[in-house]
N, C-alpha and C positions, 0 to 999 in steps of 0.2 A: 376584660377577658377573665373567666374563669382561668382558677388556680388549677392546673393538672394536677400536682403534687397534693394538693388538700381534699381533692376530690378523691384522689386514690387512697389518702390516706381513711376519708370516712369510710369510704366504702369498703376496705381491706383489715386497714391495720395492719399490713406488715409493711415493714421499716425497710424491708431490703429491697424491696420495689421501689418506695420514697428514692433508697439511696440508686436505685438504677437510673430513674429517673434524671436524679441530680448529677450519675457521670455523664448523660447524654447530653446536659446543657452545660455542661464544666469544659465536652469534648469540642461544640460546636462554638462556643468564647473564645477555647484554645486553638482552632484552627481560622478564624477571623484575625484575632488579633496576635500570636506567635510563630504561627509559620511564615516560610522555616528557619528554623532555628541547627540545623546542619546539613551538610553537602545532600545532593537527589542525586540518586541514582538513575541515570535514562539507558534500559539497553536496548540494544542495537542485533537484530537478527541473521546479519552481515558478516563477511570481515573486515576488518580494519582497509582503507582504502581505498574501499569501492565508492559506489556511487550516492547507494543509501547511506552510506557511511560518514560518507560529507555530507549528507543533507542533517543528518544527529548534529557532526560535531559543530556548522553553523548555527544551526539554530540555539546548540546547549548553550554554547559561547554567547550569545546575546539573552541568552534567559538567565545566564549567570549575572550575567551585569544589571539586570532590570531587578531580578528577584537580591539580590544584595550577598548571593550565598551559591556555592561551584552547583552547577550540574555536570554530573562526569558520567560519561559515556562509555557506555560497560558492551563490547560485543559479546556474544553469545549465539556464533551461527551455529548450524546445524539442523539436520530432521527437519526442512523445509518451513523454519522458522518454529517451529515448537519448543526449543529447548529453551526459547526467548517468554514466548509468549504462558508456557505452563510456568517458568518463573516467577512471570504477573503475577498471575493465577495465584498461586500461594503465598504473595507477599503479603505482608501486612498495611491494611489500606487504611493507611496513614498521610499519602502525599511522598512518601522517600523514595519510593522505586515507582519509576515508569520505563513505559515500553514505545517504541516508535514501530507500532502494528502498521500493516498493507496488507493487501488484498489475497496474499499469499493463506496467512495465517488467520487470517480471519474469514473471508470467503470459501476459498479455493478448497483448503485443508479438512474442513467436516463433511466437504461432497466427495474428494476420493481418498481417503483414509477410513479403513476400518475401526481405528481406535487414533485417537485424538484426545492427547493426555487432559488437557485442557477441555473449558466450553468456553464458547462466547459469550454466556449470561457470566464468568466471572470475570470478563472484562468490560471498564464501563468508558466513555470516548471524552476526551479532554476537547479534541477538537483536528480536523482535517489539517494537515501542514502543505504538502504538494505531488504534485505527480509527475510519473515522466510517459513523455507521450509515445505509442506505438506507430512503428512504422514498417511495411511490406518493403525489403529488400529483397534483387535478387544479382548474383555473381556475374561482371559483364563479360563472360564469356558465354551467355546465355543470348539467344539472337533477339530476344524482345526487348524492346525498348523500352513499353510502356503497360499499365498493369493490363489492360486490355490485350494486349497484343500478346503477354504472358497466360493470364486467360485462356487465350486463341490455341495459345502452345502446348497447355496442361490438357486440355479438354483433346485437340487432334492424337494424344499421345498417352492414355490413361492408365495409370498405373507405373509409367517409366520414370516419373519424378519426384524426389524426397523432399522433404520441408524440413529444417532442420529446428531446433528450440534450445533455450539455455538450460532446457530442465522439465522435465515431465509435470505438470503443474502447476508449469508458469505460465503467469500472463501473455507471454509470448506463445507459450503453445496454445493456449486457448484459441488466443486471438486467428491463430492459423486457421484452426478446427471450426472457428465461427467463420471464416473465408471459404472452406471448402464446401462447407452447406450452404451460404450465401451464394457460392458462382458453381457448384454443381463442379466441385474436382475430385477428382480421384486420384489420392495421394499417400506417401508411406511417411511417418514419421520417425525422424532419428535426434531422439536428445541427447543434449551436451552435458554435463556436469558442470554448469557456469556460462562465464558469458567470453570470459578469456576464450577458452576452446571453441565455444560456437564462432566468437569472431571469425578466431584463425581459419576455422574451415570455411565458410562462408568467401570468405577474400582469396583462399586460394585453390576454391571452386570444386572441393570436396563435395559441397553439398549447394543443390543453385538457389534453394530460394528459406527464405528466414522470416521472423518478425524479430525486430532488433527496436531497443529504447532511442530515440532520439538523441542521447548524449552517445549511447555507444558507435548507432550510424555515422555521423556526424564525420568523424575523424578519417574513416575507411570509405566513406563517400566523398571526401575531398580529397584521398588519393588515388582516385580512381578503381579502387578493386571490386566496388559494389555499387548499385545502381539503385537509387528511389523510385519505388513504384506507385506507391500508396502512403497514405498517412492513414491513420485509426482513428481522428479524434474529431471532436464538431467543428473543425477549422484548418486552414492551412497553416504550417510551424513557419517559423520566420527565418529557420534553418533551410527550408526546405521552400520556398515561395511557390513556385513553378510547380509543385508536385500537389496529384489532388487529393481530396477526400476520399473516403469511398463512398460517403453520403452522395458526391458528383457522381461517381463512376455508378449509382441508382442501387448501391450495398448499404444503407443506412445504420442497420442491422450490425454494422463491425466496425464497432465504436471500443475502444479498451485501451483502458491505464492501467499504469502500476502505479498505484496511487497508497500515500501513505498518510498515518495521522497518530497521535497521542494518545494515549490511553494509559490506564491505572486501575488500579483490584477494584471491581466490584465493592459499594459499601465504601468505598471513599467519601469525606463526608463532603458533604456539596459547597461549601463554602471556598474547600481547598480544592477542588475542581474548578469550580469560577474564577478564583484568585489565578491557577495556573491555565485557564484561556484568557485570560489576560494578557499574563506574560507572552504565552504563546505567538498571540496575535500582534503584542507589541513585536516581537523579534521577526515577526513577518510583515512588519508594516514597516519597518528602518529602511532607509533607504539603502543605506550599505548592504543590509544583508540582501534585498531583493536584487541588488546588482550582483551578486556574488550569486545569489542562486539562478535566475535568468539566465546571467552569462555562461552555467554553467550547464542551463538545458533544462532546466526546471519549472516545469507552470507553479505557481502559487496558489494555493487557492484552501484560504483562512475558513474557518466555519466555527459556529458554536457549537458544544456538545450534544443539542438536540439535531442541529442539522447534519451531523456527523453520524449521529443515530439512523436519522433517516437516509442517508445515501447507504452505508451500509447494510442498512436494511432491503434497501430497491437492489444492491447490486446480489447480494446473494438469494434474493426471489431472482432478478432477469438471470443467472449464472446455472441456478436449482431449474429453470423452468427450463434453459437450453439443452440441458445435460439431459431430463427429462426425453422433450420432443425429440432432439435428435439422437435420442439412445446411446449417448456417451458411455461407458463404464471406465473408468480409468480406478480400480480396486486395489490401495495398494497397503 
C-alpha cells in the first residue's frame, strides 16, 4: 500500500499536514487499543424512575462490567428530550458521553418543532437497545368491549369523544392520530404532561380512550380500571394474548413503538463505535438482563449501527410522509 504521509509529503511539503495525518492514525490506535480509560457517561432524556430510565440503568450496569470501566447514567429530561440529546450534539466525540435516543427526539422532534437546538446529522447510532409496545386502551366504563365495537361507538357519536395522550408528540399521540385516519374518527385530543396523570385519568374515566406503553397498561388492566382494545405492533404481547392486532382488525397502517437506541456525536471514531456495539449487544444478549427487561415489558431488539441507521431512516420518511398526507401540523 502506498505511503499517504509520503505521498503528501511530496506533493506538499508541508509538515503540519504530515503532522495531521499522524494525529488521525495516533487517534484511531488510541481508541482500538485504550479505550476506555475513564467512567462514560450515558444520558438519559427521562426522569430518574421511569420506564426509559430503567431500561439506561440495566443495560449501563451490564456494559460497566463487560467494558471493565462505570457507565453512569446522567438524566437530563426536559424540552421533549432536547436538553439530552443537544448535549450529544456538543460533546466531544470521543466515546465518553452517550445518549440513549428514541423516537421522540430523533423522529418526532424535527417534524413539529420550529427550532430544534440540535440535528440529527450530529448524532451518529451505536446500535437499537428495545422498545416498548403500544397499545389502544379504553376506561371500562365505556360500553364497548372490543376495538370494533368502540369503533362502532366513536363513528355513531362524532365529535363527543376525547383521546387522551402523555404528551403532545408522543408516540402515543401519534399512534392515536394514525387510528383516527385509519378507522375514519372524529375525535378531540387532550394531552397529559406525562404518563403519571394520563394513567390516573384514563382509570378514573376522565378521559375514555388512550394509547398507553405496554408496561404502563399492564398494571391498571389487571385491576380492572382499563380495558385492552388493540395492540400497535406486528404481533400479539404475551401480556395481552387475547387481544389483537390492528393488522387483524384490517388497520396494518397502526403499527408504533417507543422504541429506543444508543447513540454518540457525530465523528466518533468508528473503532469506538464498534467496540461499544459490542458491549451493547453483549449486555443485551445476558441472560439476566433479558429477563429483567422482558419481565419488565420490554421487547429487545439489538441492531448494528447501520441497521439502526436504516430504521431510523424509514421511520422518519413513514412519520414525514404521514404528517404530510394527512395534513398533520402540530407547530410548536
Amino acid at each position: 500500500m502506498l505511503n499517504p504521509i509520503r505521498i503528501l509529503l511530496n506533493q506538499s511539503g508541508k509538515r503540519f499536514m504530515v503532522s495531521a495525518l499522524l494525529a488521525v492514525s495516533s487517534i484511531a490506535t488510541w481508541a482500538a487499543d485504550d479505550y476506555p480509560s475513564r467512567p462514560i457517561r450515558l444520558l438519559q432524556s427521562y426522569p430518574a424512575g421511569g420506564s426509559s430510565d430503567f431500561l439506561a440503568r440495566v443495560v449501563a450496569g451490564a456494559m460497566s462490567t463487560t467494558l471493565n470501566q462505570n457507565v453512569l447514567v446522567d438524566n437530563r429530561p426536559g424540552a421533549s428530550g432536547m436538553i439530552a440529546a443537544d448535549q450529544l450534539a456538543r460533546a466531544t466525540p470521543d466515546g465518553y458521553t452517550l445518549w440513549q435516543g428514541d423516537i421522540g427526539a430523533m423522529v418526532f422532534n424535527p417534524l413539529i418543532y420550529k427550532k430544534v437546538p440540535y440535528k440529527t446529522a450530529d448524532l451518529a447510532s451505536v446500535g437499537l437497545m428495545a422498545r416498548f409496545n403500544m397499545v389502544w386502551v379504553a376506561n371500562t366504563r365505556i360500553e364497548a368491549k372490543s376495538a370494533n365495537e368502540a369503533i362502532g361507538l366513536i363513528r355513531r357519536n362524532p365529535g363527543k369523544f376525547n383521546f387522551g395522550s402523555v404528551g403532545v408528540g408522543s408516540p402515543h399521540h401519534f399512534a392515536f392520530e394514525l387510528l383516527k385516519r385509519a378507522a375514519a374518527l372524529d375525535m378531540v385530543h387532550v394531552p397529559y404532561k406525562g404518563t403519571a396523570p394520563a394513567v390516573q385519568d384514563i382509570s378514573a374515566g376522565v378521559v375514555p380512550f388512550m394509547f398507553l406503553d405496554n408496561v404502563a397498561a399492564e398494571a391498571q388492566a389487571k385491576s380492572g380500571k382499563i380495558r385492552i382494545l388493540a395492540v400497535a405492533s406486528s404481533h400479539r404481547l404475551p401480556q395481552f394474548p387475547d387481544t389483537p392486532t390492528f393488522a387483524e382488525l384490517g388497520m396494518k397502517e397502526v403499527e408504533v413503538y417507543a422504541w429506543q437506541g444508543l447513540t454518540v456525536p457525530n465523528k466518533t471514531p468508528q473503532p469506538i463505535v464498534n467496540l461499544l456495539n459490542v458491549h451493547l449487544r453483549k449486555a443485551l444478549d445476558a441472560p439476566e438482563i433479558r429477563k429483567k427487561l422482558t419481565e419488565f415489558g420490554l421487547e429487545i431488539t439489538p441492531s448494528s449501527p447501520a441497521e439502526m441507521d436504516a430504521y431510523v431512516n424509514s421511520q422518519a420518511k413513514f412519520w414525514g410522509d404521514f404528517f404530510r398526507s394527512a395534513n398533520l401540523k402540530i407547530e410548536m
